[in-house]
C-alpha positions as CSV (number, residue, x, y, z in Angstrom):
1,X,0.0,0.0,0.0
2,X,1.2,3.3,-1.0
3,X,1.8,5.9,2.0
4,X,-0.2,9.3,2.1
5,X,1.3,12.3,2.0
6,X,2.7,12.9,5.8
7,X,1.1,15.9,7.9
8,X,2.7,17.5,10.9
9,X,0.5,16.5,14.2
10,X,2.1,16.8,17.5
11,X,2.6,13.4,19.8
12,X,3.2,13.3,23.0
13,X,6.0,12.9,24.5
14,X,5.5,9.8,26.5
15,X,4.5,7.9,23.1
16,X,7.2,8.8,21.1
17,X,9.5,8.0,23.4
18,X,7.7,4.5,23.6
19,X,7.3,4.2,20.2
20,X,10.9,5.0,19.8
21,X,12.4,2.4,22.2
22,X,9.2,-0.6,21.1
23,X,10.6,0.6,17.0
24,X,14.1,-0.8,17.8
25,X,12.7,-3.7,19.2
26,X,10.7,-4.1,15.7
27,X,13.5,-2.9,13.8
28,X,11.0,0.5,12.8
29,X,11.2,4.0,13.4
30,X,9.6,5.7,16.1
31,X,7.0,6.9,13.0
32,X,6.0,3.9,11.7
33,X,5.6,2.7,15.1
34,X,3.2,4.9,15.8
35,X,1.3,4.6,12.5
36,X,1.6,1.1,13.7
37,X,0.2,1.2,17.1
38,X,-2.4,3.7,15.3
39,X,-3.7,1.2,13.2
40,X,-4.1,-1.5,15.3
41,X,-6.1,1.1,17.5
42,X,-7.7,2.0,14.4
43,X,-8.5,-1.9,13.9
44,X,-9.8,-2.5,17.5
45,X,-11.7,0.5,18.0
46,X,-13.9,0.0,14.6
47,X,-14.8,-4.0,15.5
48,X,-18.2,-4.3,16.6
49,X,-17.4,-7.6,18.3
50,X,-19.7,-9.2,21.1
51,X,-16.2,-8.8,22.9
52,X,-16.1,-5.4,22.1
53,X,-19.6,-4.2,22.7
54,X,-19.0,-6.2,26.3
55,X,-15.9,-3.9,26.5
56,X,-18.1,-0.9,25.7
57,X,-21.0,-1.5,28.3
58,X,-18.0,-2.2,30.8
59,X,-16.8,1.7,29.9
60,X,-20.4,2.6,30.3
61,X,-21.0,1.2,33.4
62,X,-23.5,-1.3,32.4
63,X,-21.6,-4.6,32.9
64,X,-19.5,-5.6,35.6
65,X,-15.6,-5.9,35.3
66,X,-15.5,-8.9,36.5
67,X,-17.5,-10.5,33.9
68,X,-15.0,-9.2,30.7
69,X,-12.4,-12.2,29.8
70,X,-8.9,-11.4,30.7
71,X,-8.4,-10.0,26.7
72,X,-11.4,-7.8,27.2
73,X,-10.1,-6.7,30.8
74,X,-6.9,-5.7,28.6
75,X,-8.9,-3.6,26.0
76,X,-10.5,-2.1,28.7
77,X,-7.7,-1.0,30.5
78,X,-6.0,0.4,27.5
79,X,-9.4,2.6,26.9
80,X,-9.4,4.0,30.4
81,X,-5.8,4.6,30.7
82,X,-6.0,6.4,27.2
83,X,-9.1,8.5,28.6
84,X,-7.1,9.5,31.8
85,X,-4.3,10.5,29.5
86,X,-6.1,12.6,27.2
87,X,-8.0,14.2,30.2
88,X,-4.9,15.4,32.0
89,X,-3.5,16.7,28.9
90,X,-6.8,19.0,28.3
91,X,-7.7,20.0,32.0
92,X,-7.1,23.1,32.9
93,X,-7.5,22.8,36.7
94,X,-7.0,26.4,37.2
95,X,-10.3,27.3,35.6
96,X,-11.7,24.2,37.3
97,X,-10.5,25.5,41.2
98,X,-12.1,29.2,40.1
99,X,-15.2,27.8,39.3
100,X,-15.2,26.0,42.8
101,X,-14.3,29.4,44.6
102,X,-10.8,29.0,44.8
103,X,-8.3,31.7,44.2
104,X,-5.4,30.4,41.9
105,X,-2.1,31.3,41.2
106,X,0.1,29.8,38.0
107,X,2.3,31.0,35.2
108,X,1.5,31.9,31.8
109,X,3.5,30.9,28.4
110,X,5.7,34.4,29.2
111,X,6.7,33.3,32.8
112,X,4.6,36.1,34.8
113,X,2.3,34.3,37.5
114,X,-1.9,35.1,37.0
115,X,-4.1,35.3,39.3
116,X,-7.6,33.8,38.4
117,X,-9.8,34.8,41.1
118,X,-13.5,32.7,41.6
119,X,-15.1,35.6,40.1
120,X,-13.7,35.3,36.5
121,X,-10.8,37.4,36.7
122,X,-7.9,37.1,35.8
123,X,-4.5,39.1,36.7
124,X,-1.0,39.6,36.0
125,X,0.7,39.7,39.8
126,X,3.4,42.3,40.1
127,X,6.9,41.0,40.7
128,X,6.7,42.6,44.8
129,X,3.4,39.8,44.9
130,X,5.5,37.6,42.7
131,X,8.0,37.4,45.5
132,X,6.1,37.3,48.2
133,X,3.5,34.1,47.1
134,X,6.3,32.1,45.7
135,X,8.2,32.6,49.2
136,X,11.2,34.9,48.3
């Protein structure tokens, strides 16, 4: 099969460097690794399987997890641990804290610490504040 023209996508980190160090072990690159591992996914996830729709009703809530087979235990684990994964790399617990009445404090992509207060706002705390909250 004939390879589409490549597009630029970012990866995190943590699977590049697996995909790097499972590619030597399979004699590929860290790319086709992942196109790899991305097509097996690909396979999996489209399979409408009894084992799969058992896998699916675990993820909902509507079957027990004792009751999966040890192979459907190990899709389900891979589904949760991807959903954790994904979900840490899109929180943004400052906003989540705000909205819970917490005042938070982090810094932004130019290194100056914000404020987000529960009421929405947002500021930029002066170096003198600066010093003071992070102890110095």
């Amino acid at each position: 099969m004939a390879d589409a023209a490549d597009r630029v996508t970012r990866v995190a980190a943590d699977l590049l460097d697996s995909a790097a160090a499972e590619g030597r072990r399979q004699s590929r690159s860290a790319k086709q690794q992942l196109d790899h591992w991305a097509r097996v996914g690909r396979a999996v996830s489209s399979q409408h399987t009894a084992a799969r729709q058992r896998v699916e009703a675990a993820l909902a809530g509507q079957l027990e997890l004792r009751e999966l087979s040890v192979e459907e235990g190990v899709v389900f684990n891979a589904e949760i641990s991807a959903a954790i994964q994904e979900s840490l790399a899109n929180a943004n617990y400052g906003q989540v804290l705000s909205k819970r009445g917490v005042t938070t404090v982090a810094l932004n992509d130019a290194g100056e610490l914000v404020e987000q207060r529960p009421d929405g706002i947002s500021m930029t705390v002066s170096p003198t504040r600066r010093a003071a909250r992070l102890g110095k």
